[in-house]
N, C-alpha and C positions, 0 to 999 in steps of 0.2 A: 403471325406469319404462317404461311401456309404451302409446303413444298408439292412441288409435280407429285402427282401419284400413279400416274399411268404406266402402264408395263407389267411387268412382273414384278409380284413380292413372295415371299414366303413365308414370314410369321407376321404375325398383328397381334401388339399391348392394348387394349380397353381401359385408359384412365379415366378414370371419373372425376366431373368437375366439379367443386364444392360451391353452392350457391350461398350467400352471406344469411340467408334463413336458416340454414344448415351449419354454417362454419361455429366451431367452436376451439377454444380452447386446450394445446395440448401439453399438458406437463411436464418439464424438463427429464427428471428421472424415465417418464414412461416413452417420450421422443429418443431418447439417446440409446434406449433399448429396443424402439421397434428399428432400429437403424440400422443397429449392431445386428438385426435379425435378417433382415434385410440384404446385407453388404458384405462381402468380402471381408478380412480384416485390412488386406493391402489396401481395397480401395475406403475404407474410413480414415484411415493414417493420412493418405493421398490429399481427399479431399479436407481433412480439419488441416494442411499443411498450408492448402490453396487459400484457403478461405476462413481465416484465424478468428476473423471480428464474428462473421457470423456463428460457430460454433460455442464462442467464448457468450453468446450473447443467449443461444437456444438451452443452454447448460445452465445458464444463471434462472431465466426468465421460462424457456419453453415457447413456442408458439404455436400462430394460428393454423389448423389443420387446413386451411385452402392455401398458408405459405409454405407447408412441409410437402403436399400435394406438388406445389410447383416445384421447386426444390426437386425431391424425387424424381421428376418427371427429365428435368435437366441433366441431373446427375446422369440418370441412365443414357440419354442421348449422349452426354460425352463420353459414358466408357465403353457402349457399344461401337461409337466412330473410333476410338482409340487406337490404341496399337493391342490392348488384350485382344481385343474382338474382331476388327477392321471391317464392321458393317457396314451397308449401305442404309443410310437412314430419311424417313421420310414420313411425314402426320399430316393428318385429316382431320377436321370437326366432324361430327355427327350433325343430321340432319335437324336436330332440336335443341345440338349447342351445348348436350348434357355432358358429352364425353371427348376426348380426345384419345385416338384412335393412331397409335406412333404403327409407322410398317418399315419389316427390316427385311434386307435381301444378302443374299452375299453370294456375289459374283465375279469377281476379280480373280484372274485363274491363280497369282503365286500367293493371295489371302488364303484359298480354298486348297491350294498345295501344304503352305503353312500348317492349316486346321489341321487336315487330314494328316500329318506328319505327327505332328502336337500329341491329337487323339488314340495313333497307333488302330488308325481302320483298315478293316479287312476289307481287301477288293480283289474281284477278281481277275485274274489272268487270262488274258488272248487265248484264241487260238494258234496263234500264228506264232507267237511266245515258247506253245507247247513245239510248236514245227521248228524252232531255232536249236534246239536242244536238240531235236530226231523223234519224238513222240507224237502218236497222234491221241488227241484226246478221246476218252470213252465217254459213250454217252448214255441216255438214261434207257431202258426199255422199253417197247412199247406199251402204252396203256389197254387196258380192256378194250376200254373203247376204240380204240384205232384196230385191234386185231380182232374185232366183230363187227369193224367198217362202217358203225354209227358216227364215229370223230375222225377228223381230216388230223389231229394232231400229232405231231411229228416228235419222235424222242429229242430229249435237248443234250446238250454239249456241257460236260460235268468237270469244266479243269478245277486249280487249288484255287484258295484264296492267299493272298499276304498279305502280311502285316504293309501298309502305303509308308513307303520309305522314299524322300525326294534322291537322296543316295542313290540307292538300289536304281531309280528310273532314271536318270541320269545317265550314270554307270552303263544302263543296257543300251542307251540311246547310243553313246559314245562308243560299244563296242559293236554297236549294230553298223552305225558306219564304216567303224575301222573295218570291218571285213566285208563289209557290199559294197563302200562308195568307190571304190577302185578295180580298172579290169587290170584282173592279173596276167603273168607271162605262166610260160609253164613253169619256168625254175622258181619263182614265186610260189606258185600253190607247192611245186614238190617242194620247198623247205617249211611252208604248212602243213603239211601233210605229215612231214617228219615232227614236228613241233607239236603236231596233236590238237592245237588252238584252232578255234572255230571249227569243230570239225563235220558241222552239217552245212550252214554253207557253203567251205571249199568242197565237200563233193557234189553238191548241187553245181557248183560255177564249174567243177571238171564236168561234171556229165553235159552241161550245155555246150561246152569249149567241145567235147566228145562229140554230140548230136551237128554241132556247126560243121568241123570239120568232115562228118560224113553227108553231108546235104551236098558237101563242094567236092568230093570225093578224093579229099586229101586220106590216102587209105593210110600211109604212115605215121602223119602224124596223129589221127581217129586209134591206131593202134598205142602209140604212146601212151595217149589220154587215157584208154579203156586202162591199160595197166596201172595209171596212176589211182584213177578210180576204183579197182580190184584191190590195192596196197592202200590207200586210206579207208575202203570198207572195211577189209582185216585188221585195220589196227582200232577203230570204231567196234567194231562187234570185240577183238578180243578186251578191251579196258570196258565196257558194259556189259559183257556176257550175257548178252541178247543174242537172238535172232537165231535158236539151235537147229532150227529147221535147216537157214542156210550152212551154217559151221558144217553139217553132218554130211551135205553135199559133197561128193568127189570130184564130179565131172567139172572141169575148167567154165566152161561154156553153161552150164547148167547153172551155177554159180551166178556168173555173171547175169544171167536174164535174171536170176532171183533178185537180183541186189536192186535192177533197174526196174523191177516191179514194185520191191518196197519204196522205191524212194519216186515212184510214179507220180501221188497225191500233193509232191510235195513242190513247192517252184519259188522260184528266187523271189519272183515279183511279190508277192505273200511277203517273203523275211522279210523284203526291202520295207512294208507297209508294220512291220511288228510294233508292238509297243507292250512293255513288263504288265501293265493293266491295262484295264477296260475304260471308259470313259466313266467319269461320277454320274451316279445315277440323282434324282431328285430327291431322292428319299435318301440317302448320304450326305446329302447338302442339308438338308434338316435336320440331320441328326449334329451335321458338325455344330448347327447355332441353338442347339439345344444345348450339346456341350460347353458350347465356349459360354452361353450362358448360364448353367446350372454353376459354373467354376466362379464369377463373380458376383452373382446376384439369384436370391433365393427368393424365386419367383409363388411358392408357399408362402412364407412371410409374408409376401407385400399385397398377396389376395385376403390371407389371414387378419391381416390391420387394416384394409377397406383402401388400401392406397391402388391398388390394380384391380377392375373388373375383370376381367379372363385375359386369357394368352393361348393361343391357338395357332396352327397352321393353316395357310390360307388354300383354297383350292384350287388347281391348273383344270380350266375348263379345257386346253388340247389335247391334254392327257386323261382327263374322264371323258373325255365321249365315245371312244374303242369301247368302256367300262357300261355307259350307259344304256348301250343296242343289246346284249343280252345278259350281261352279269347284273346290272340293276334295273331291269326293267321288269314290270309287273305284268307282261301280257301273256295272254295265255302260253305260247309257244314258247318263253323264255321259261314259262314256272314248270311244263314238262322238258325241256333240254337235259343231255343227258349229264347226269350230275358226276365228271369227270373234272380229269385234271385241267382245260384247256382256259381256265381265269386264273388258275393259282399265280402263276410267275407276276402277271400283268397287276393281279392285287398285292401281291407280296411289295414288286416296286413303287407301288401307290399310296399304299398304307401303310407298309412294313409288315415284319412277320408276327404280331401277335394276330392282328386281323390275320393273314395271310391263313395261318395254323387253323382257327378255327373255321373258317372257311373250307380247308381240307378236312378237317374231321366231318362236316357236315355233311361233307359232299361222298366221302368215305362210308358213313351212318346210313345215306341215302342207297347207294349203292348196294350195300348191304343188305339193306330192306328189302330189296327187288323179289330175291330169293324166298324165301320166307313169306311174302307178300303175294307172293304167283300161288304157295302150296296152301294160304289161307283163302283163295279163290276156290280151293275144291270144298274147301270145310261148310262154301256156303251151299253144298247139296249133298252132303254127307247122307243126312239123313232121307232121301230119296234114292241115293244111291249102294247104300251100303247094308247092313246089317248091324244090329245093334251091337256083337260083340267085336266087328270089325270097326263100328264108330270110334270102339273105346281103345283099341289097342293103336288105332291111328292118333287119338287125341291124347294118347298118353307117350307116343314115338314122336309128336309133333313136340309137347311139351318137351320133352327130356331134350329136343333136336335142339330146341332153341336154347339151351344153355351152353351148347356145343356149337352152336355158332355164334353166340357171343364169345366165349371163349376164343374160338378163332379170328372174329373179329377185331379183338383187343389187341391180339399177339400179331397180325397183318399190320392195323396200324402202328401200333411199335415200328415196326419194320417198315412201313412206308415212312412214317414220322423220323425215322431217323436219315432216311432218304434224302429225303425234302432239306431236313438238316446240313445235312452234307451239300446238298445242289445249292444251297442259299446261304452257305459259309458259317453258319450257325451251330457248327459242330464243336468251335472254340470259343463261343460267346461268351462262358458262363467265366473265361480266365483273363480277360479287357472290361466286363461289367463295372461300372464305376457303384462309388457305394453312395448310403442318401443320405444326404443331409442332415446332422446333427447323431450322426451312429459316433458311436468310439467302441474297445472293447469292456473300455470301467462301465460305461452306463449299460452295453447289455448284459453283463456279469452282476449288475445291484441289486437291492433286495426290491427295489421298486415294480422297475420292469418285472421280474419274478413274482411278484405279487399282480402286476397288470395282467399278467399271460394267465399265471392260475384264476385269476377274478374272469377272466373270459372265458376260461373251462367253466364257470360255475352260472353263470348265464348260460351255458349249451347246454346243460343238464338241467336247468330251472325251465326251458324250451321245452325241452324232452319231457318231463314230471307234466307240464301245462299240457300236452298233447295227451298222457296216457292217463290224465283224472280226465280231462274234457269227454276222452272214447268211454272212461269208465260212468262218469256221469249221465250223458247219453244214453248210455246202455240201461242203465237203472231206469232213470226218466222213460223210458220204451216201458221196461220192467213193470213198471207201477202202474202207470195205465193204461196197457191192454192184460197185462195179467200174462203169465206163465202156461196156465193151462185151459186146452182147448171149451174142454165143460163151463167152465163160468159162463157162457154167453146164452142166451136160450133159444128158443125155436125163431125165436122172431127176431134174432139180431142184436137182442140189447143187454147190454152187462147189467148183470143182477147187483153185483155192489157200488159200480162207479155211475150208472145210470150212461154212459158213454153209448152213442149211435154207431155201427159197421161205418158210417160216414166218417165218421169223429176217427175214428184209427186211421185211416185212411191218410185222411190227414196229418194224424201227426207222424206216421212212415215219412211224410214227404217230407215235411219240417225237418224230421230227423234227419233224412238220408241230404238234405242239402246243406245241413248245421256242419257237418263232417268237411264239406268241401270250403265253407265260409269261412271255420275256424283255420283253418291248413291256408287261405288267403291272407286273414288278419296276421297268422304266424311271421309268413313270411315279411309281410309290409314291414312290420316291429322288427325283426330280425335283421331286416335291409340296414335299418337305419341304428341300433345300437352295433350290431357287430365293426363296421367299418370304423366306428368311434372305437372301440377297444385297438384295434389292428390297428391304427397311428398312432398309440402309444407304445407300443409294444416292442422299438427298438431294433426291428429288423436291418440287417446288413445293408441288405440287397432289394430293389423292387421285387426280383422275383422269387425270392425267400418271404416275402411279408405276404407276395400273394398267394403262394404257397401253401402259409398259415392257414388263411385264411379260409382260403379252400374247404380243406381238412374238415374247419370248423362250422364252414356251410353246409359240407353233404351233411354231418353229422347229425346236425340238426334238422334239415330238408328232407333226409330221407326218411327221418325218423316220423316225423310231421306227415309225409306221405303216404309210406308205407305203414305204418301203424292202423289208422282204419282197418285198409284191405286184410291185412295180417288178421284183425281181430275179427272182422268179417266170415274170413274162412275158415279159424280154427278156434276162436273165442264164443262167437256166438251161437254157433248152437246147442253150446254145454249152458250157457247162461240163459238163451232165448229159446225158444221154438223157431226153429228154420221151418217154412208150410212148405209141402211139396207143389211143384208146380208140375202139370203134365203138358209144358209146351208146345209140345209137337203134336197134340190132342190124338195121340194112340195109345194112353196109357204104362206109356213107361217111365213117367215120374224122373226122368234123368237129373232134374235139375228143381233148385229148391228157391225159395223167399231171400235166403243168402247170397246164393250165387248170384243171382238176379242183381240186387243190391251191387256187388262185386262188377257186374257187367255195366250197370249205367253209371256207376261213379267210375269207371274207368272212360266211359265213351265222355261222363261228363269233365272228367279231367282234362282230353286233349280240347274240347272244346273251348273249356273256359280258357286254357293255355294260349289259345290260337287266339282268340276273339279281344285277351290280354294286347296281346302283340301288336294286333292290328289297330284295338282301342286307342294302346297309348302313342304310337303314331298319329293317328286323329288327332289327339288331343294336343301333339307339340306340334301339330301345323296350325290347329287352331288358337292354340298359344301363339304362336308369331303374328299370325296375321293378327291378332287383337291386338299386339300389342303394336304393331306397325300402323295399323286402325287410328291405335289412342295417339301415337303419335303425329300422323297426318292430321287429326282434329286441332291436337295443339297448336299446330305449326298456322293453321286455317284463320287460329284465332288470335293469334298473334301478327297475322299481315306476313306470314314467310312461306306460303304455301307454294312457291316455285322451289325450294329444297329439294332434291330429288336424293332417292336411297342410290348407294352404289353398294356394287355388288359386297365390298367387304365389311360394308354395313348389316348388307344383308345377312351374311355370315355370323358376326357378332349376333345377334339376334337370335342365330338357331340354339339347337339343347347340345352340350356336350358329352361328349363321349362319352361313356362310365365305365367302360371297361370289358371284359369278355365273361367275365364269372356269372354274370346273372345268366345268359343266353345260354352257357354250355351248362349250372346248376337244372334249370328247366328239364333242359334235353337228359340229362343224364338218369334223371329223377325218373321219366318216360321212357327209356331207353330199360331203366330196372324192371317198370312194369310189363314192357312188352315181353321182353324174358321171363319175368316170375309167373305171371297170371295167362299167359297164350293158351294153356287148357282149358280156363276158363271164357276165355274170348278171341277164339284162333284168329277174328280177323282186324283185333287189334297191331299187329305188323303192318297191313295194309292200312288201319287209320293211322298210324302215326308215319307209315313213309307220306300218306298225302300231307296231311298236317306237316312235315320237316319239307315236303320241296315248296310248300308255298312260305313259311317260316324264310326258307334259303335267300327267297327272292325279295321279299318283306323286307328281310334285313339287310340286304345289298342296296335294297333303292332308300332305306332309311337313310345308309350312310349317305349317299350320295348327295340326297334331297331335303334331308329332315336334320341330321346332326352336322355340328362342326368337324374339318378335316383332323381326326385320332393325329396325336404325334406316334413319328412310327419308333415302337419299340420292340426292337428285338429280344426273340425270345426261341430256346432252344427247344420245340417241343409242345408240348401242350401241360408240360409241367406235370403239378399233384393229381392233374386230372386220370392218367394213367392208373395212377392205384385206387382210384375211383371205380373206373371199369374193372379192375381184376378184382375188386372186393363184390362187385355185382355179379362175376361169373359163380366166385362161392354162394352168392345171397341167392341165385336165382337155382343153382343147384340144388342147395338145401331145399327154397322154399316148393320147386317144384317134386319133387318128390315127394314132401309130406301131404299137397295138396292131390296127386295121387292116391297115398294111402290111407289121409285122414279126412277127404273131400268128397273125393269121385267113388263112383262106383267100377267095379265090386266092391273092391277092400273094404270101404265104408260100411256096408251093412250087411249087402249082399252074400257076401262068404260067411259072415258069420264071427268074425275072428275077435280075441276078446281085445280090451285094449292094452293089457300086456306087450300080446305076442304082435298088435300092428306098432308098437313100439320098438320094440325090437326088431320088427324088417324095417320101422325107420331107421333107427340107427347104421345098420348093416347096408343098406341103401346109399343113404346121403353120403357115405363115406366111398361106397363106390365110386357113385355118380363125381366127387370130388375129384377121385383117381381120372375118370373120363376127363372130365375140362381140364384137368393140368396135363396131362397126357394128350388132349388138342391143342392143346396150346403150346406143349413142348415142341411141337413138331414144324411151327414155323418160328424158327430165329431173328433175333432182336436185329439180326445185318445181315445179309441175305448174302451169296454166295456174289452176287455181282457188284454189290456194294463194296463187299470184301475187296473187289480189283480195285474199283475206285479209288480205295482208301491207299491202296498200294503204290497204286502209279501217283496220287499226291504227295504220294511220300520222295519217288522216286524225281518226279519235276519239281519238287523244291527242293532237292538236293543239287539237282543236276542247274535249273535256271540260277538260284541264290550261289552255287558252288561257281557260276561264270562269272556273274557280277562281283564275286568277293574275289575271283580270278585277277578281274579287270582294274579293280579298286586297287590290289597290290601291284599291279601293276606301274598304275600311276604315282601310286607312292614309291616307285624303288622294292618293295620289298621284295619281290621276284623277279627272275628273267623277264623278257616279253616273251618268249619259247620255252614257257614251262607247262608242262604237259596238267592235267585236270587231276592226275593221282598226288602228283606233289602238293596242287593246293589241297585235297582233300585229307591227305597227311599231317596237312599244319593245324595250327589252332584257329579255331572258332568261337575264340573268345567275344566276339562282337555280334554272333549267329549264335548264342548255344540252342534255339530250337531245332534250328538247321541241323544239327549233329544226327547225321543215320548209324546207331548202332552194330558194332561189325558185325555181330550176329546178324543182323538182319539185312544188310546190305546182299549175299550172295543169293537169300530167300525171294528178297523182293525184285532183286536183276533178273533173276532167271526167268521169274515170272513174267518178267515184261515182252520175253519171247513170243508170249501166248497172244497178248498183249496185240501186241505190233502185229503179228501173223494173222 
């Protein structure tokens, strides 16, 4: 049987069909376990309740894996149509008959009411929600770009999020009515007015009863209203202790125009259209059948036992084609756009915020680069332009610059990053996180785990020992033959003991200098693939605890793998090797040596190889598909079913999945060290790696789109361990540029003369400066910026003030209060039902007073 599939879905199951050449035998003991792995415990209970004969029969005997296959396959379609789940459900054969292909949708608004109540998701709040209250929302600042007139983008509107409660919306609905659906009399509003209840739209409904009356030129009764309107502002401003500007006013009249100025923006028809939230977005809807499936079925397990091929989110082609025209599109004009905020929002709702994040760091990195990237434009005529001691004291101000603006790069995006945080509800993610599958806290307190975690420290440092015999090996290998000192070689070019040709060395430099870059690729490959094997055993809480870990345990390794060369490059080999002076710039001043040199093409050949990675292996998963969609059309040719045709969600199944963010931001970060450490040695490495990261940008944008399956979106607060990544690079690039100052560059090097005592000792004295500088740049922009700070205030103040009406309205209907009881009594009582809701009294006159600034 074979259901409609047409419309919209949003996840797709890949089961695999067992062919009887294929089917074997599976064991009771090893069936009953991958079950248990599998399922729920409610729903195994459930199901051996349903169906006695059959389990009483698999526990004796065990069976055929193409009838455990079926079975499973069943099972899941009845619990996701259930009452846990209340999916919409619907399967497809694949074009060759191999797989069955289940699709689930959920779109039934009180199922998706249900979820979202269930899950406790964050959603956010109207505008018009905020205007019910009396507030108007803040919004975000403008960008660079819009105040240098390159972006049309408009600041966005920053209200709170809450927790999705059907109560709470309910509740606002019902008290949205009570006070608009009716025109009131005057004696009406004035006993509202007295009562203090609803008290933004009765002074919106007096000011219009106000404005009606003076159009008809009822001037007494216009004056009535105006006073009722003056007596419910003053009791509104005195219970908020808002709006000092006005309070402070004397004049009668002066007053009153202020009042009608604040409440200008504000108009009935708005409240009339309110609602507590927003509308669910796609990517909420995802997450809820993530959730509701993560809760009964352990979609690990059943890939893990071969009984599920993948599980993926399906992709909305009317929602990627906005995404297509310039966020993933490859053409020229998309790859130079200016790398600002104006796709953040559009991919945070598409993908979700882990894509989203890295997206903004990218685009933050690039931005960045501009700077830096403009001043390494002059470095390429320095030497035409300047004087040799003026070369040196600009390439030693450029170097030392860029540690100072990493430093402040870091400490910005902090501070944007928590921004973003905030705009995209993600400020309280880390306290709703569900945990994974198979944690407790006995198993990560065991001696097992503790042994897994230390056994994975001992592969990073067997990484590390591999990278720094391989550099010391290397170096010897050079050592031996071309020889240490210049004399051995004779007039005519050729080594007196090794019999070696000027040709022959030649060559083996090149061997050498590209052995450095081959081993630092092999590293990584090996490293890809045991590391993620330790980090799944290892007992993590939380997804974003384990990736975390993991982090940590990549740069550790990555950079070490990286930067070791260069390091030994600049300050290793010329105590062990001969560096040959090189007189570049053919004037005789010798500025730069056989090292540095070395130092300059394995950096230029790093971004290259980086880039050419990226775009290769793209290539290769397009080329993977179509082969393999190729092999399948032959079959299908040879078989008599060549009228098959793929449909798009087939096609999907077929592309590569997601892997994650760690590899892409590991890369960058790695390059991001270099451009900081080594910029004296290659000013116009800034500008190679901004070009390299804005095509990198777009690469990866049109991968997702084109080449990988739609990421499930998971939120994520930040950019996580990746932060003390960059602050560990602001010291690495400190230190390392200053020593390569006084132990590299000239003068210090040779020129002055200085022993290597005393150029020790202004290292020391130095680097420790130079430290003071980056933290001291970095002090100076804060983790929450002064207008974040309001933000976070007035959230405070509209979840007090909206949750404070609804729990108003809610006692109301229960009896527990008057219907005229003023917003201080209920905020007097308990919030035993709300305790997030509770505003501290301390903080309540801080944060009101503030709102004066606010509103004004």
């Amino acid at each position: 049987e074979v259901f409609e599939v047409s419309g919209r879905w949003h996840y797709a199951m890949v089961f695999p069909r067992v062919i009887k050449k294929q089917d074997k035998k599976v064991p009771a003991k090893t069936l009953v376990r991958m079950l248990g792995d599998m399922f729920a415990d409610d729903m195994i209970v459930s199901w051996q309740e349903k169906e006695r004969d059959w389990w009483t029969k698999v526990k004796a005997e065990g069976c055929m894996m193409s009838e455990l296959t079926d079975k499973v396959l069943h099972k899941v379609v009845d619990i996701l149509e259930g009452t846990r789940c209340g999916f919409d459900i619907g399967w497809m054969v694949s074009v060759d008959e191999d797989e069955i292909i289940l699709l689930i949708k959920l779109e039934k608004e009180d199922t998706i009411a249900k979820t979202a109540d269930r899950m406790d998701l964050s959603m956010r709040t109207t505008i018009n929600a905020y205007h019910f209250v009396g507030l108007r929302c803040l919004q975000t600042q403008p960008t660079l770009g819009k105040r240098l007139g390159i972006t049309n983008f408009e600041p966005e509107d920053m209200p709170v999020y809450l927790e999705y409660m059907a109560t709470w919306k309910e509740s606002f609905e019902k008290m949205k009515h009570e006070a608009l659906d009716k025109q009131r009399s005057y004696e009406e509003l004035k006993v509202l007015v007295q009562s203090e209840r609803y008290p933004v739209p009765v002074i919106l409904m007096i000011r219009e009863e106000m404005d009606t009356a003076k159009s008809h030129g009822k001037t007494q009764e216009y004056q009535e209203y105006k006073a009722l309107f003056n007596e419910a502002n003053a009791l509104e401003e005195q219970y908020n202790q808002v709006n000092e500007e006005i309070t402070r006013i004397k004049d009668g009249e002066h007053k009153f125009e202020a009042r009608m100025k604040r409440w200008a923006e504000f108009k009935l028809d708005d409240l009339r259209k309110a609602a507590l939230y927003e509308d669910f977005l796609e990517v909420d809807i995802l997450r809820m059948i993530d959730d509701r499936m993560s809760r009964v079925i352990n979609i690990g397990a059943m890939m893990e036992h071969g009984l599920l091929a993948s599980y993926f989110p399906l992709h909305t082609p009317s929602a990627l084609e906005p995404l297509k025209e310039r966020w993933g599109s490859l053409k020229p004009q998309a790859i130079l756009q200016w790398p600002g905020e104006q796709h953040d929002t559009k991919v945070r709702e598409y993908f979700g915020e882990e894509v989203a994040f890295f997206f903004t760091w990218l685009n933050s990195l690039n931005l960045a680069l501009i700077l830096p990237s403009a001043f390494s434009l002059i470095f390429l005529l320095r030497w035409q332009l300047l004087t040799l001691a003026n070369v040196r004291i600009l390439e030693v101000a450029f170097s030392l610059g860029m540690c100072c603006w990493l430093a402040y790069f870091t400490a910005s995006y902090v501070q944007f990053s928590n921004n973003q945080s905030l705009k995209w509800g993600m400020n309280v993610f880390s306290k709703n996180v569900r945990e994974l599958p198979g944690w407790t806290a006995e198993a990560e307190d065991s001696v097992k785990v503790s042994f897994i975690r230390a056994m994975h420290w001992v592969v990073v440092f067997l990484f590390i020992a591999e990278a720094g015999c391989f550099a010391a090996c290397d170096s010897t290998f050079r050592a031996i033959l071309k020889g240490i000192e210049k004399d051995q070689y004779d007039a005519q070019g050729q080594d007196k003991n090794s019999g070696l040709e000027a040709s022959d060395l030649h060559i083996i430099g090149m061997v050498s200098k590209y052995s450095v870059t081959i081993n630092i690729k092999l590293s990584v490959f090996l490293w890809g693939i045991l590391s993620p094997k330790f980090a799944s055993m290892e007992c993590r809480r939380t997804e974003q605890e384990k990736k975390d870990s993991q982090v940590l345990k990549n740069f550790v390794v990555m950079s070490f793998v990286y930067y070791y060369p260069f390091i030994y490059l600049a300050f290793v080999m010329p105590h062990v090797e001969k560096c040959v002076p090189v007189d570049r710039n053919m004037d005789g001043t010798f500025e730069t040596n056989s090292c540095i040199e070395s130092i300059k093409s394995n950096l230029l050949l790093t971004f290259i190889i980086h880039l050419g990675t990226v775009v290769g292996m793209m290539c290769f998963e397009i080329a993977r598909k179509w082969w393999a969609e190729r092999s399948e059309r032959r079959r299908l040719e040879k078989s008599g079913r060549s009228s098959n045709k793929y449909t798009d969600v087939e096609d999907e199944s077929k592309r590569q999945a997601y892997e994650g963010d760690t590899a892409y931001y590991l890369e960058l970060m790695i390059q991001l060290g270099l451009v900081a450490m080594f910029s004296s040695i290659l000013p116009s490495v800034a500008l190679i790696a901004l070009a390299s990261n804005l095509i990198e940008a777009r690469v990866s944008a049109w991968k997702l789109i084109q080449v990988c399956r739609r990421p499930a979106p998971v939120g994520q607060e930040g950019i996580g361990a990746w932060v003390y990544v960059m602050q560990f690079l602001c010291c690495l690039s400190a230190v390392t540029s200053v020593g390569l100052v006084i132990f590299v560059k000239e003068p210090c090097k040779s020129e002055w003369g200085l022993a290597d005592s005393y150029k020790c000792t202004m290292f020391i004295i130095a680097e420790h400066l130079m430290l003071m500088v980056v933290f001291f740049v970095a002090s100076l922009t804060p983790p929450i910026s002064g207008h974040t700070t309001l933000i976070m205030r007035q959230h405070t103040i509209a979840r007090a003030k909206l949750l404070g009406s609804v729990r108003r309205h809610i006692d109301v209907q229960k009896g527990t209060i008057g219907p005229f009881a003023s917003d201080q009594s209920v905020s007097e009582g308990g919030w035993e039902e709300f305790p997030s809701v509770f505003v501290p009294p301390e903080l309540v006159p801080r944060t009101l007073t503030l709102t004066a600034g606010i509103q004004s």
